[in-house]
C-alpha positions in Angstrom: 42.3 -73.9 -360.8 39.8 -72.2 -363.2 37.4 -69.9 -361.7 33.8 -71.1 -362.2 31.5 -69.2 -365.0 29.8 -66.8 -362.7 32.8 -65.7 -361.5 33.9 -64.9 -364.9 30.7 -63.0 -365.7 31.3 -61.1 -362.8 34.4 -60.3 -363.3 33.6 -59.1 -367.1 30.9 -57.1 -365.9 33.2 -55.2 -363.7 36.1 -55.3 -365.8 35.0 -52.3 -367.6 36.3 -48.7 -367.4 36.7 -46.4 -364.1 35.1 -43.5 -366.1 32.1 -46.2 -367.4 31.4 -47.4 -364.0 31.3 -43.1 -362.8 29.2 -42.6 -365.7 26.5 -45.1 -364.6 26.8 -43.5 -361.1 26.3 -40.3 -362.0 23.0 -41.0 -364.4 21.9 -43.1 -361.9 21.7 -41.5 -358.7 18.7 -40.7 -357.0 17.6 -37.6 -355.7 17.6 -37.0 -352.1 15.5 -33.7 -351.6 15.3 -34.0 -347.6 18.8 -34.7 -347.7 19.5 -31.6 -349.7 17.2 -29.3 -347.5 19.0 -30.3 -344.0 22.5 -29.5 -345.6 21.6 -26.7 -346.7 19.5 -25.6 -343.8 23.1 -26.1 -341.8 25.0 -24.5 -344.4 23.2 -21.7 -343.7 23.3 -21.7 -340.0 27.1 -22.0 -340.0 27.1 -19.1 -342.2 25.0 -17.0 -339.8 27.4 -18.4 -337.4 30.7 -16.9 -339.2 28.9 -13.8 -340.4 28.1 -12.9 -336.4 32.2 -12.7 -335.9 32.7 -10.2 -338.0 33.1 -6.3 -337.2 29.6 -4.3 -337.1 27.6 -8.3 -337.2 25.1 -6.8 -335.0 23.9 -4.0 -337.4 23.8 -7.3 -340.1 20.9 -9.3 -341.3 20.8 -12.5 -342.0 17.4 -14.0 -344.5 16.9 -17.3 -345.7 14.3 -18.7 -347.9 13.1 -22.3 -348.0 12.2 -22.7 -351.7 8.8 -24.8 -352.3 7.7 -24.4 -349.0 6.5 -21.6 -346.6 9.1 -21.0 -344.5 11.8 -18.4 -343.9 14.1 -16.9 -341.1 15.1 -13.4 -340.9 17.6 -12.3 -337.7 17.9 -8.6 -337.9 18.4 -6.1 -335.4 14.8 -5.0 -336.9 12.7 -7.5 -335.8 12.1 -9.2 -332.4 14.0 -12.1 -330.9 12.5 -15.7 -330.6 9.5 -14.5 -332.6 7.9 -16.7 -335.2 5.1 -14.9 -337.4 2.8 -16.6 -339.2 2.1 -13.8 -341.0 2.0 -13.7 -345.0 4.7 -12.1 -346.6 6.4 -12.0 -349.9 10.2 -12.3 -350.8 10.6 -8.3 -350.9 8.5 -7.7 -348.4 11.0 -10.1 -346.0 14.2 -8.0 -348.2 12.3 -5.2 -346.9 12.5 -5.7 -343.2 16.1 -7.1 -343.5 17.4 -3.9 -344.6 
């Protein structure tokens, strides 16, 4: 039995390369900027996390800096626990206290 025409067309238009198809992926995709932020607001939390198992972590800090907006968190034996400033402060001024 013949297949009918669409399924012709549809199978020409993906019988093309693996690498064309990954191209098109790749030019194609959309940005997910919330996405981004949340893995790397936990790829920095597990890295806090392995950081406080090494030798002498409690003499450590530990700063990082949401670029584009007006946050950041600072853990250092410097600066109080559970507090949240709403201070303004610059990048070295935060590099500052972390040292």
């Amino acid at each position: 039995m013949r297949p009918s025409c669409s399924r012709t067309r549809n199978w020409m238009l993906t019988g093309r390369s693996m690498n064309e198809a990954l191209m098109e992926a790749r030019t194609s995709a959309v940005l997910d900027a919330e996405g981004a932020l949340v893995d790397a607001d936990m790829g920095a939390y597990y890295t806090w996390l392995n950081l406080t198992r090494l030798t002498g972590a409690d003499q450590g800090s530990f700063l990082v800096w949401f670029e584009g907006r007006t946050q950041a968190l600072l853990i250092s034996p410097k600066t109080a626990r559970g507090v949240e400033s709403q201070d303004k402060v610059d990048l070295n001024q935060l590099i500052d206290l972390a040292r």
